[in-house]
C-alpha positions in Angstrom: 114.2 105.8 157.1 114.6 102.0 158.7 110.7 101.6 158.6 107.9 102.9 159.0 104.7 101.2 161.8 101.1 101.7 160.9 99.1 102.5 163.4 95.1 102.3 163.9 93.3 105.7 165.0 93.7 106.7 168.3 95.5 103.7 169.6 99.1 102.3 170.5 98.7 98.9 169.9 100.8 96.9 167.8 99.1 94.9 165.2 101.1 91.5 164.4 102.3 92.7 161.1 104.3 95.6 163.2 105.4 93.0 165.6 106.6 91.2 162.4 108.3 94.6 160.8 109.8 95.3 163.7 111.3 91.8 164.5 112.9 92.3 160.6 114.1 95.4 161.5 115.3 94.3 165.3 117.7 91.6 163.7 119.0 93.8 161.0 119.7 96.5 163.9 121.5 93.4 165.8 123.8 92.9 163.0 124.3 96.7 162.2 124.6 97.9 165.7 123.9 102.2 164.6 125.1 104.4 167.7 121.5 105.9 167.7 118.1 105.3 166.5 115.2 107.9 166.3 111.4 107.0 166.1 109.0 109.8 165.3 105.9 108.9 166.4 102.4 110.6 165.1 98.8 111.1 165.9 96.5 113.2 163.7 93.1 113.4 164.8 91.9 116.6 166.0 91.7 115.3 169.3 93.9 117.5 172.5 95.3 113.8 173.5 96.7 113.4 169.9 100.4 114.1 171.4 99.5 111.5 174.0 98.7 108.8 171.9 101.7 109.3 169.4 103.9 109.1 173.0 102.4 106.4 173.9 103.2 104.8 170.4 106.5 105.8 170.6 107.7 103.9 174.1 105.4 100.8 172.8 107.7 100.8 169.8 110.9 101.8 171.7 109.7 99.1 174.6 109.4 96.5 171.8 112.7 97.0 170.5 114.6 96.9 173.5 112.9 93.8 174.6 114.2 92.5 170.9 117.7 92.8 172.3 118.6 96.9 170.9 121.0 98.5 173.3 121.4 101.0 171.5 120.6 104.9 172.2 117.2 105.5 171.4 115.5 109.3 170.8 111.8 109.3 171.4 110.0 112.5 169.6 106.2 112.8 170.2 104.4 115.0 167.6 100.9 116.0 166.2 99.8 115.3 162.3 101.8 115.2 160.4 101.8 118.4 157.6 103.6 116.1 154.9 101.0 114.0 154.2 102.9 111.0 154.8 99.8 109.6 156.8 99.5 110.7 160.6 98.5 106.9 162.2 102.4 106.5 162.7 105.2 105.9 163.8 109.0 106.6 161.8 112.4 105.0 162.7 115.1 106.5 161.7 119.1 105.4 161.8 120.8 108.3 161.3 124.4 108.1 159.6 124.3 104.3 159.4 
């Protein structure tokens, strides 16, 4: 896993120390340039919208990273809680095979 974003309940706003992760991990894609990236965003309140908000946390994320510079292929995956209990306010990016 390249890192993982905290997010507040029920919301897709970035908090400055995710802008700050994800500026880290923005230059160190730069300099690796991986053929694909995957973020797997979460939302685990009860609520029906849950998969609506972890979207909407995924293309902040994805938005954020392209606007960093990435051109690389990015994978978007919207899910529910998250049954690992790996904390469900978030979201995961991934670099495969890098």
């Amino acid at each position: 896993m390249a890192a993982t974003i905290a997010f507040t309940s029920q919301s897709a706003v970035l908090s400055n120390d995710a802008k700050v992760d994800l500026d880290r991990l923005a230059k160190n894609l730069g300099d690796r340039r991986p053929r694909l990236i995957e973020i797997r965003a979460y939302a685990g309140s009860g609520d029906p919208d849950s998969r609506k908000v972890s979207l909407a946390r995924a293309l902040v994320v994805r938005s954020y990273l392209i606007d960093r510079g990435i051109k690389t292929r990015i994978e978007v995956g919207a899910f529910g809680g998250d049954s690992r209990g790996g904390g469900s306010e978030r979201v995961d990016i991934l670099v495969p095979n890098s």
